[in-house]
C-alpha positions in Angstrom: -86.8 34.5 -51.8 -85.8 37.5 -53.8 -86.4 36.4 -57.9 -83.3 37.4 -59.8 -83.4 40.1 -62.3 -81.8 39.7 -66.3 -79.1 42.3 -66.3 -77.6 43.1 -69.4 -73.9 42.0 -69.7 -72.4 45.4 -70.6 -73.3 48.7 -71.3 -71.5 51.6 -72.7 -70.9 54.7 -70.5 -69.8 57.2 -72.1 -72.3 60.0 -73.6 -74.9 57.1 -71.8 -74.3 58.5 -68.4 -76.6 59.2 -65.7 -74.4 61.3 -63.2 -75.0 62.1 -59.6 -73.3 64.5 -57.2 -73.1 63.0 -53.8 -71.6 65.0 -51.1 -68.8 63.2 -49.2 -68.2 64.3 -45.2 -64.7 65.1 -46.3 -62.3 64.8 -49.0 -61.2 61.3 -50.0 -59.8 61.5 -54.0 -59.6 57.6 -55.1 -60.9 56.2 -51.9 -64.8 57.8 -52.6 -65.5 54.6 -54.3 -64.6 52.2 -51.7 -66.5 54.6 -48.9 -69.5 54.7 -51.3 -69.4 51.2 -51.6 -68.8 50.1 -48.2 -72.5 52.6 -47.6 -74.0 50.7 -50.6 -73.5 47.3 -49.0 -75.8 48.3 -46.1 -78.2 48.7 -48.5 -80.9 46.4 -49.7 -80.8 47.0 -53.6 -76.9 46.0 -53.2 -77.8 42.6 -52.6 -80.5 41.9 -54.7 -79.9 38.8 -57.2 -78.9 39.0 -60.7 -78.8 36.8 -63.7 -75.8 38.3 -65.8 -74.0 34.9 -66.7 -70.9 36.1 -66.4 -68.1 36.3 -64.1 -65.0 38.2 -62.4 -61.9 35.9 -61.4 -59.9 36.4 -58.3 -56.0 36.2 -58.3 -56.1 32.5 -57.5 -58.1 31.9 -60.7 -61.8 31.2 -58.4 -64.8 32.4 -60.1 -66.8 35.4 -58.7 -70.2 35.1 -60.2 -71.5 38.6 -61.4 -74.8 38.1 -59.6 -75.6 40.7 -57.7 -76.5 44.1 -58.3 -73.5 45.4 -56.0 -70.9 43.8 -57.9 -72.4 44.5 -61.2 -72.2 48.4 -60.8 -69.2 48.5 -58.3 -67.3 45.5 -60.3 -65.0 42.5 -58.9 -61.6 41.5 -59.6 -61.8 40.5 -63.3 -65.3 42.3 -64.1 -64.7 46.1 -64.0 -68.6 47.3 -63.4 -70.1 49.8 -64.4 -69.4 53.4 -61.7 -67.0 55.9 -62.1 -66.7 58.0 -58.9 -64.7 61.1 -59.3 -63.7 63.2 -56.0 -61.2 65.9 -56.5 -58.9 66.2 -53.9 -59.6 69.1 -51.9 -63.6 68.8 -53.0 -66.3 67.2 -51.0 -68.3 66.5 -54.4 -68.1 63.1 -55.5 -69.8 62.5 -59.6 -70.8 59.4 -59.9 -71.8 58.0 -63.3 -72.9 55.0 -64.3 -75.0 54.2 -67.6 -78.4 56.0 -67.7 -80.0 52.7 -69.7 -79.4 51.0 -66.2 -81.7 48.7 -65.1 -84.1 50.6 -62.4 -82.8 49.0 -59.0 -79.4 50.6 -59.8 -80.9 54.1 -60.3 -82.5 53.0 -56.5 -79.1 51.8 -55.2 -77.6 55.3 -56.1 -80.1 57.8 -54.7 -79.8 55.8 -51.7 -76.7 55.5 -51.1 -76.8 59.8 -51.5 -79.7 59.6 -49.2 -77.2 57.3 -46.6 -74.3 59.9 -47.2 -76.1 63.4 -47.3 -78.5 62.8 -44.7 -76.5 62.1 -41.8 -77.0 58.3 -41.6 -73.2 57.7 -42.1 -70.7 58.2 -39.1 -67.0 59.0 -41.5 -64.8 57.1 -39.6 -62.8 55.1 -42.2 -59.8 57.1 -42.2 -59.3 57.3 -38.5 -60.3 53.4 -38.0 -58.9 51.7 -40.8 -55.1 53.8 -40.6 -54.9 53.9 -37.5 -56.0 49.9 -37.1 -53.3 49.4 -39.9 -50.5 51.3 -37.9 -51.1 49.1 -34.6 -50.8 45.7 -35.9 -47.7 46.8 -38.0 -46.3 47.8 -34.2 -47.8 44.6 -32.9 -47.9 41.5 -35.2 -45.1 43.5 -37.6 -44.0 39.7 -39.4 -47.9 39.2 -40.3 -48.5 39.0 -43.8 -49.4 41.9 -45.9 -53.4 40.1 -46.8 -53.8 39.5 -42.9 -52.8 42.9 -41.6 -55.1 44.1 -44.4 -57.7 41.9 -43.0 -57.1 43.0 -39.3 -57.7 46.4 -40.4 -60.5 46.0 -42.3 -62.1 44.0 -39.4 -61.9 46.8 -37.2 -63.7 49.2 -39.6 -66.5 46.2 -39.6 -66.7 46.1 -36.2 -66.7 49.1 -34.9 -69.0 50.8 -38.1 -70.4 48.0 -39.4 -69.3 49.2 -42.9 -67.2 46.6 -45.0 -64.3 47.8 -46.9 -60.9 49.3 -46.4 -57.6 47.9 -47.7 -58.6 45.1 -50.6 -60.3 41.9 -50.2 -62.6 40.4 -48.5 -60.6 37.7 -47.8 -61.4 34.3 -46.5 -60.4 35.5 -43.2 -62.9 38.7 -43.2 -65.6 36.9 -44.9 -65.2 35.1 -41.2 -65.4 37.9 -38.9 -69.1 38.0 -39.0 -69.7 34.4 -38.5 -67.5 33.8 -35.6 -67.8 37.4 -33.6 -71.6 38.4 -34.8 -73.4 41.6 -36.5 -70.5 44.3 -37.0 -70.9 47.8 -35.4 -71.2 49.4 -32.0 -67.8 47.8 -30.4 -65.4 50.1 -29.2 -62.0 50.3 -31.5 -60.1 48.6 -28.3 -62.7 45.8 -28.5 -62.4 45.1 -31.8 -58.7 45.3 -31.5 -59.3 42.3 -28.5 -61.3 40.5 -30.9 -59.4 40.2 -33.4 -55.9 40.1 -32.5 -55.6 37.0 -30.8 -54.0 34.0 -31.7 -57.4 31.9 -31.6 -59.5 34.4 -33.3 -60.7 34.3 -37.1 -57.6 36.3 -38.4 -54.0 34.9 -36.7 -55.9 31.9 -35.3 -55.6 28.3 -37.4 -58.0 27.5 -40.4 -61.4 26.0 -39.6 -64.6 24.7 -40.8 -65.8 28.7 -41.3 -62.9 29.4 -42.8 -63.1 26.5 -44.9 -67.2 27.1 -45.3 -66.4 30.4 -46.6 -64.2 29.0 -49.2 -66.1 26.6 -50.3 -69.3 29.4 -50.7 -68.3 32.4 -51.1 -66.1 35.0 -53.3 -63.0 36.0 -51.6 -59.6 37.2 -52.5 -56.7 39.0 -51.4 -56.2 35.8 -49.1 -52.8 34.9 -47.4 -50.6 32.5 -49.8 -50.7 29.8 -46.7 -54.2 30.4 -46.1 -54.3 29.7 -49.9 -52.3 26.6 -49.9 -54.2 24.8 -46.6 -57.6 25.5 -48.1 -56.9 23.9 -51.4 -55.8 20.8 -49.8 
């Protein structure tokens, strides 16, 4: 068992920063931070425990406990972390800063997610999966809610890259994926697409006890109203 590390509450970035150039496969503007952090979360450092004694809030008002090192530098609804990714437009440079007093792991987490990226470890397919993902269960299951076509998406990217991220969450239902359908990565986008679409599965299928496990356990948000209302029964 990993022992926690004291991490400082806040610090201040600006004229603090330590800033690294990553270079991205492609343009992506606002949506380098989400890519860099769906690499991150592949990455050991991400997940190493924290004692911060603070906490983010999700929209329902649930505690997200500041207690990794993940969400310390990327942030959680509530607690805004401490990385600022800038990606022009039309550049393939993303800066990333974050404070330079940072505790040590996080200097680690950065230069590997820039090893991840740079080296030819990552596969870019977030923009291709997740849009067009988005696009078929808007033409197939169009009177789905907004937070479960976002998780349908999102599922697909996790399946077929084994990257999390995409559009918001995790959500209750996402957090699920993994537990009912296994390891993400390696399934073919029509697979994933099987998986995941069917009334029985962990997205359009009824609440259960892993729904209802990842509830209890875990931080998640972005979560359908109904899903909302059923699990605070």
């Amino acid at each position: 068992m990993k022992i926690p590390i004291k991490f400082p509450v806040r610090l201040v970035r600006p004229g603090n920063s330590s800033l690294v150039v990553i270079r991205l496969p492609r343009p992506m503007d606002y949506d380098a931070k989400i890519f860099l952090r769906s690499v991150a979360k592949g990455i050991p450092e991400y997940h190493h425990p924290i004692e911060t004694g603070i906490s983010g809030r999700t929209d329902t008002g649930k505690e997200i406990p500041i207690n990794t090192v993940g969400r310390w530098l990327f942030g959680t609804p509530g607690y805004m972390g401490h990385v600022m990714v800038r990606n022009p437009a039309e550049g393939l440079d993303a800066n990333v800063e974050f404070p330079k007093d940072s505790p040590d792991i996080v200097h680690r987490l950065v230069a590997r997610i820039k090893e991840e990226v740079e080296g030819g470890h990552i596969v870019d397919l977030s923009d291709d999966v997740l849009n067009r993902a988005m696009r078929l269960i808007q033409e197939r299951n169009p009177k789905a809610s907004l937070q479960k076509r976002a998780t349908f998406a999102n599922g697909v990217f996790y399946l077929v890259t084994g990257y999390s991220g995409g559009f918001g969450g995790p959500s209750v239902r996402e957090h699920a994926i993994p537990r009912v359908l296994g390891q993400g990565g390696g399934r073919s986008f029509d697979e994933a697409v099987e998986l995941l679409i069917s009334d029985d599965g962990p997205i359009f299928g009824p609440i259960t006890d892993v729904h209802r496990h990842c509830w209890e356990n875990e931080c998640c948000f972005d979560d359908d109203p109904e899903d909302i209302k059923q699990l605070s029964r």
